[in-house]
C-alpha positions as CSV (number, residue, x, y, z in Angstrom):
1,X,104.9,103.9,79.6
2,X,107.8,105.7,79.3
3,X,110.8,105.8,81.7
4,X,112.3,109.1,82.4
5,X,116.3,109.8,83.4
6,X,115.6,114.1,85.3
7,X,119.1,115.0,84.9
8,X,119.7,118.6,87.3
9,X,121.8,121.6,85.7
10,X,124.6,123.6,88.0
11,X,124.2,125.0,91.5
12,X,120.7,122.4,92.3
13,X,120.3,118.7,92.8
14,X,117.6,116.0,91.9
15,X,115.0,118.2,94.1
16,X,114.8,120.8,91.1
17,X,112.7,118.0,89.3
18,X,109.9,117.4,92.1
19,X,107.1,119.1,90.6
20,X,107.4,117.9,86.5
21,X,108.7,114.3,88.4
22,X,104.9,114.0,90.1
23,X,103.6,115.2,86.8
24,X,104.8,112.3,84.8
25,X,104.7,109.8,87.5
26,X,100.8,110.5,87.8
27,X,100.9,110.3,84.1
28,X,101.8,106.7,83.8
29,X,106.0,107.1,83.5
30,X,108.8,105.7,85.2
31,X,111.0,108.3,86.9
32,X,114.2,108.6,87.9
33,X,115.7,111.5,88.8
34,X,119.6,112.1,89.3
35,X,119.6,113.4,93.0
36,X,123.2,114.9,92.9
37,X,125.9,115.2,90.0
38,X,129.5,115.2,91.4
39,X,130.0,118.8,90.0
40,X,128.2,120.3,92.9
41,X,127.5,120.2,96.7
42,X,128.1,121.7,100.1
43,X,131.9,120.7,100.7
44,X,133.6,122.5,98.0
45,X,136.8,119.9,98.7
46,X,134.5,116.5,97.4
47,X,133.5,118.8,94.7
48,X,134.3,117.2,90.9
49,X,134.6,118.4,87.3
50,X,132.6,117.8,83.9
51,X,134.3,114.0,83.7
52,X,133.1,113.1,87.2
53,X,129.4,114.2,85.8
54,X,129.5,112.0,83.1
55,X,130.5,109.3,84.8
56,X,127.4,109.3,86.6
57,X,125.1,109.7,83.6
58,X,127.3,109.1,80.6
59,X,127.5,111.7,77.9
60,X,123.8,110.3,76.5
61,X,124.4,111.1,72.9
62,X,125.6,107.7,71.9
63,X,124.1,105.5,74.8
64,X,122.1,102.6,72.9
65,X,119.4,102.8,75.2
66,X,118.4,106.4,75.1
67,X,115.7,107.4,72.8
68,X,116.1,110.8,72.9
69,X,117.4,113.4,74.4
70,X,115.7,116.8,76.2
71,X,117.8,120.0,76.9
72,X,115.5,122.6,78.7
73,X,117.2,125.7,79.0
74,X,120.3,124.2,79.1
75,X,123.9,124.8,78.3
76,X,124.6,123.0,75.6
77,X,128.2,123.4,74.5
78,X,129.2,122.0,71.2
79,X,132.9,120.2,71.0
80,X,135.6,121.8,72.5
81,X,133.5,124.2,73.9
82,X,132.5,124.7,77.9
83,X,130.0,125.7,80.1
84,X,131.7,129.0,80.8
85,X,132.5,130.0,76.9
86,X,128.7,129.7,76.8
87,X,128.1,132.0,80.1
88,X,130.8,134.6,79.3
89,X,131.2,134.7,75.8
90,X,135.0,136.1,76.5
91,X,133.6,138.1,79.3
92,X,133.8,138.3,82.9
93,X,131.1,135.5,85.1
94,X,127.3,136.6,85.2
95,X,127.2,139.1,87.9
96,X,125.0,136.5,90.0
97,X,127.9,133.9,90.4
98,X,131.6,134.5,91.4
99,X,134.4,132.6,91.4
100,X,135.8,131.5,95.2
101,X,139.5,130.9,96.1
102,X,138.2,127.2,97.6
103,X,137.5,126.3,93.5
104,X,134.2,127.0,93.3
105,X,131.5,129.1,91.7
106,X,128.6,130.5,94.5
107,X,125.8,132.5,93.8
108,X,124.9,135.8,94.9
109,X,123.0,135.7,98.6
110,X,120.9,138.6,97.0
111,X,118.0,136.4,96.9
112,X,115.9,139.1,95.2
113,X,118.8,139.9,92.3
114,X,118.6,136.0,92.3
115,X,114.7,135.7,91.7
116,X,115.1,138.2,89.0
117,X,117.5,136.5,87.0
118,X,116.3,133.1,87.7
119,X,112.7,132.6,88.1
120,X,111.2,135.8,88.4
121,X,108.0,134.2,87.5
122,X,108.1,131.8,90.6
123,X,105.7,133.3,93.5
124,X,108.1,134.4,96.5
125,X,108.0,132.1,98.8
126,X,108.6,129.2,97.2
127,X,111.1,130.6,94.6
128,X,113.3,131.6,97.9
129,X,113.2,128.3,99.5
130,X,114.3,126.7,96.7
131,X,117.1,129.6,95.8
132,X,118.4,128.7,99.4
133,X,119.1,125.4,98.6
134,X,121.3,126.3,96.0
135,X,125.2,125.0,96.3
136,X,128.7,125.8,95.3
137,X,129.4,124.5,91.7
138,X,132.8,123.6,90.8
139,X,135.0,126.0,88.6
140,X,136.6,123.1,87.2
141,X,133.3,121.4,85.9
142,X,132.2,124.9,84.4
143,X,135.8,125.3,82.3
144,X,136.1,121.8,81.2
145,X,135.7,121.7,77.6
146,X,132.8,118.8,76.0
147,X,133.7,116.0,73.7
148,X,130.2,116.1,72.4
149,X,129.7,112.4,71.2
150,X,127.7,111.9,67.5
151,X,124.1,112.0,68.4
152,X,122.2,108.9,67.4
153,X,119.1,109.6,68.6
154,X,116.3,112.3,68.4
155,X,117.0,115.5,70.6
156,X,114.9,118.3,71.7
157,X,115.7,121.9,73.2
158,X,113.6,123.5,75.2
159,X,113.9,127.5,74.6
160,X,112.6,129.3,78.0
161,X,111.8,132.6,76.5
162,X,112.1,135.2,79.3
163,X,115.2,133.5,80.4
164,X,117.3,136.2,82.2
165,X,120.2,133.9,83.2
166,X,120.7,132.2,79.7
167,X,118.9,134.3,77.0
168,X,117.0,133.3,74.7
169,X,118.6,134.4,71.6
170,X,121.7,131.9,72.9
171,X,119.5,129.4,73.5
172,X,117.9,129.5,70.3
173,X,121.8,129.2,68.9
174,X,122.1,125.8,70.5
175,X,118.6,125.0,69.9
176,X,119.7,125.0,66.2
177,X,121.5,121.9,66.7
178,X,118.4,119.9,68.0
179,X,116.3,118.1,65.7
180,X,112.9,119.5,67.3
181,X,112.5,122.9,69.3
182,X,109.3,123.9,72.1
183,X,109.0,127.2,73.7
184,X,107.5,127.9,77.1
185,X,107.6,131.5,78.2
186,X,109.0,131.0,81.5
187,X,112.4,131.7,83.3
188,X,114.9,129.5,83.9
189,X,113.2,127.6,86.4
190,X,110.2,126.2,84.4
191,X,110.5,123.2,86.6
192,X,109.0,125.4,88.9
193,X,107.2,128.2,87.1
194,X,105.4,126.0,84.5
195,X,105.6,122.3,85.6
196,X,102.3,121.3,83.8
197,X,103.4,122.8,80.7
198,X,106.9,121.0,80.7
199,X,105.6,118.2,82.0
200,X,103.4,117.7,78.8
201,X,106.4,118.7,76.2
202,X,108.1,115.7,77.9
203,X,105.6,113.4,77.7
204,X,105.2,113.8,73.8
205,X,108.5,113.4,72.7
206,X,109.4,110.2,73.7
């Protein structure tokens, strides 16, 4: 058995996990899942930045009792390097997110342009409800720069491959850096779109 930290990315909370957290459960694991990072919520005034995250999970690369690490799809900035340098790359915000004068980055309420970029290949209905759950991120946690600890442990990066909201050539730039790379071709949201699939990379590389 292995026991499973489900760490959430920006704009979602521990909910985004539900379906690959079932999967491993019923496979034996221990789960837990982070059900909200301090980076992001409904009151954009309790809202914290990239330190208040760690805080609540640690920066993993050097915790003694991790055994290795899995970044699916994820932004994974190198030292001195943030969230947004990855999103913009010098330019403007995605056109699906804008900055708000209360601190905080929203997404669009086009739920369709939304769908597109994130999880086009979620069926409708459910891809909706879960884009409507989606919250104000803080600016400060997206422009706060990593200290990116010395790994010592195993990681893996999961490459999504018809990402629209983090493509896959960027992904596979970062993915560079892991010690073991899987592909699904899903969006963004594989949690969603391909939960069996994920579910499985997971349970091998512990």
């Amino acid at each position: 058995m292995t026991t499973f930290v489900l760490v959430h990315g920006g704009f979602v909370g521990g909910w985004f996990w539900d379906d690959v957290a079932l999967r491993l459960e019923k496979s034996g694991h221990r789960v837990e899942v982070v059900e909200q990072l301090p980076s992001a919520g409904p009151d954009p005034a309790a809202l914290g930045d990239l330190a208040d995250d760690v805080e609540v999970v640690t920066e993993l690369a050097d915790h003694p009792r991790v055994v290795h690490s899995v970044y699916v799809c994820a932004a994974w900035p190198a030292r001195d390097q943030s969230m947004m340098d990855l999103l913009t790359r010098g330019g403007p915000p995605p056109g699906w997110v804008a900055p708000y004068e209360d601190g905080t980055l929203r997404a669009t309420d086009d739920l369709e342009l939304l769908r597109q970029v994130l999880c086009a290949d979620v069926e409708k209905v459910q891809a909706e409800a879960g884009l409507r759950r989606m919250m104000p991120q803080s600016i400060s946690s997206a422009v706060s720069v990593s200290s990116a600890p010395e790994r010592t442990h195993p990681t893996t990066y999961v490459v999504t491959e018809q990402d629209e909201a983090l493509p896959p050539e960027q992904q596979e730039e970062m993915a560079s850096a892991a010690d073991h790379v899987e592909r699904l071709p899903s969006s963004h949201h594989p949690t969603a779109s391909m939960p069996d699939q994920l579910a499985v990379i997971l349970g091998r590389v512990h």
